[in-house]
N, C-alpha and C positions, 0 to 999 in steps of 0.2 A: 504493500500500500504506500502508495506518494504521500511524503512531509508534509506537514503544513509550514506555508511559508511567511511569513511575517511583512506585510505589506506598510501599515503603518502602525500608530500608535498613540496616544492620547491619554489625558487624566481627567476624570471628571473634575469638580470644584471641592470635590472632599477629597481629593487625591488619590480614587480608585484609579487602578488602570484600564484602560482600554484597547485592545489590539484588533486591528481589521488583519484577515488571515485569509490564505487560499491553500487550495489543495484540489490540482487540476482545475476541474471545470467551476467548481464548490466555494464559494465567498461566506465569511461567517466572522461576525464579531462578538468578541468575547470580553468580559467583565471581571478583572481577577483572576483571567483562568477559565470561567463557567463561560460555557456557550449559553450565549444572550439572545444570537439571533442566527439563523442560516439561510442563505438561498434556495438551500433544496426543498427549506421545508416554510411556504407562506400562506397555507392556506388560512389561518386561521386570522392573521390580518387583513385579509379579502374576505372572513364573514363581518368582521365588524362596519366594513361600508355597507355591505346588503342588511346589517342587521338595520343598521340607524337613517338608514337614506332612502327614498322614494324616487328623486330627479326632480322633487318641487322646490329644493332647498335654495336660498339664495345666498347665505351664509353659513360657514363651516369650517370650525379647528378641527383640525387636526395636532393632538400635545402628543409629539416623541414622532421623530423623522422615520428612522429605524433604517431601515433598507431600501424607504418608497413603495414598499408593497402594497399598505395602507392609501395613502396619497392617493397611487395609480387608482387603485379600486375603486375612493371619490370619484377620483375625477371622471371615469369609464362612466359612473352615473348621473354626474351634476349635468346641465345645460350652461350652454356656451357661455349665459350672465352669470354665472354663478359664481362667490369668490369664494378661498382656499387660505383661511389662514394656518402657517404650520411653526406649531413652537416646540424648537429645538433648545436643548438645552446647552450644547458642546460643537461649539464652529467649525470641531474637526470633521464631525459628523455628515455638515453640512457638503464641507469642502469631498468629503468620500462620495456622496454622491451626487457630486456633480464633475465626478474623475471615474476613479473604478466601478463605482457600482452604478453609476447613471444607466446604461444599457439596461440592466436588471429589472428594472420597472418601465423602460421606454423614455426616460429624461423626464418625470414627472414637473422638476424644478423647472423645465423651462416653459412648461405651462401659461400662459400669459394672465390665468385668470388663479396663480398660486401668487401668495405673499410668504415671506420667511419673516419670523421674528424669531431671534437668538434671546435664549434667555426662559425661564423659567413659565412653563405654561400657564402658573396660578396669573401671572402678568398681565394677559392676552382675556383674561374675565370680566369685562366690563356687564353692566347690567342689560339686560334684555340685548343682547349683542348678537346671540346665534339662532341659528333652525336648528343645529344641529354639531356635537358634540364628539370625536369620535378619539378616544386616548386607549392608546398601547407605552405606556410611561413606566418604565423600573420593574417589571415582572409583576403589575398592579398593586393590591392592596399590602403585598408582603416586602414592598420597598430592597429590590438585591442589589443596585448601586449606590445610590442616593439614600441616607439616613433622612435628610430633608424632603423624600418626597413624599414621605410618608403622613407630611403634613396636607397635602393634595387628599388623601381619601382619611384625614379623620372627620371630624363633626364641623369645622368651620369649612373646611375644604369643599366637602359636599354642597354646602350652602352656597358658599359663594359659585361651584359649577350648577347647581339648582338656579340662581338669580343671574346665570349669563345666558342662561336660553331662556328666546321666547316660551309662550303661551304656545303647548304642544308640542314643544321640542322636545327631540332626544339626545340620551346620552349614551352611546355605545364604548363600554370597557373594558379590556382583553384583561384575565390576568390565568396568570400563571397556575393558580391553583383556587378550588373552590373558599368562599370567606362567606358564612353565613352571615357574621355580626356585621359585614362589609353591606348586602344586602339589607338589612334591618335597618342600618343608617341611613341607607338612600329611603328606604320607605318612610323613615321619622324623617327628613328632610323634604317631603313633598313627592317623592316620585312615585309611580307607579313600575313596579320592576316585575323581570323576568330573570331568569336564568338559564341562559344557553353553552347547553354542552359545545366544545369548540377542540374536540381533540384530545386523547390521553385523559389529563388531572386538569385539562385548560377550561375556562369558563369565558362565555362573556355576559356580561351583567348589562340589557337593555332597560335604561330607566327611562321613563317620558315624564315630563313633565306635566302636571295635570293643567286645564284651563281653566278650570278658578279656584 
């Protein structure tokens, strides 16, 4: 079996590391070691646009770049008005794919109708801001790189992603592994949730926003 070879390399802002890696055909970034994310394997970032998207949406984050797998699967659904804000937390991330890994999803970044904001996705939460919500962020509610993002899914965190979507938005969020108590706080914060198998131990948790 062929190495894997060390492509680049990155720190989060806590000073995890991060390395973009290959092995033949196979692109995969890793988080201290752990594989974080692979190209072989993206279906489960392609259910969370079909979870949270219809095509009616006019606005829509996207929190955590990844690979562009997500993005892609937006944008394959939004219409041509429609805009794409994506927050990224680490510019290397950014700079990876719009180099090695841009092919991978077809150049999502150069989309005319994507906005990149660097920086933390809680940032990008203004009130009544979205249609639609779509975060694959840190292995979800179990936070594997970021100690800080685990502020994103506690009890304020919710709120404030509760109070950036409109009246019937949704919020589609991949995580890593099932979190009942994760679920229970989106429902005490307003939403109306679901729980979607997405693979293995993977979930994703579709919360809508109720209309009044």
């Amino acid at each position: 079996m062929k190495p894997w070879v060390k492509l680049a390399s990155a720190r989060t802002p806590e000073g995890a590391a991060l390395t973009l890696e290959q092995r033949g055909e196979e692109l995969a970034i890793r988080a201290g070691g752990q594989l974080l994310m692979s190209s072989r394997s993206h279906g489960s970032e392609e259910l969370l646009a079909r979870a949270a998207l219809e095509g009616r949406e006019r606005d829509v984050l996207v929190g955590g770049l990844g690979m562009g797998f997500t993005l892609r699967a937006a944008l394959d659904r939004l219409a041509a008005g429609a805009r794409v804000c994506v927050a990224e937390l680490i510019s290397e991330v950014v700079a990876w794919n719009r180099g090695p890994l841009s092919a991978l999803a077809g150049a999502p970044l150069e989309d005319p109708r994507v906005r990149v904001q660097l920086g933390d996705v809680r940032e990008a939460l203004g009130p009544h801001t979205f249609d639609a919500i779509l975060l694959d962020v840190d292995n979800g509610p179990s936070a594997l790189t970021q100690k800080a993002n685990a502020a994103l899914y506690a009890s304020k965190g919710v709120a404030a992603l509760h109070a950036a979507l409109r009246p019937g938005g949704k919020l589609a969020l991949w995580s890593g592994a099932p979190a009942p108590e994760f679920a229970a706080r989106l429902e005490r914060a307003g939403f109306a949730v679901e729980v979607r198998p997405a693979g293995g131990r993977h979930v994703i948790f579709l919360a809508a926003r109720k209309r009044r």
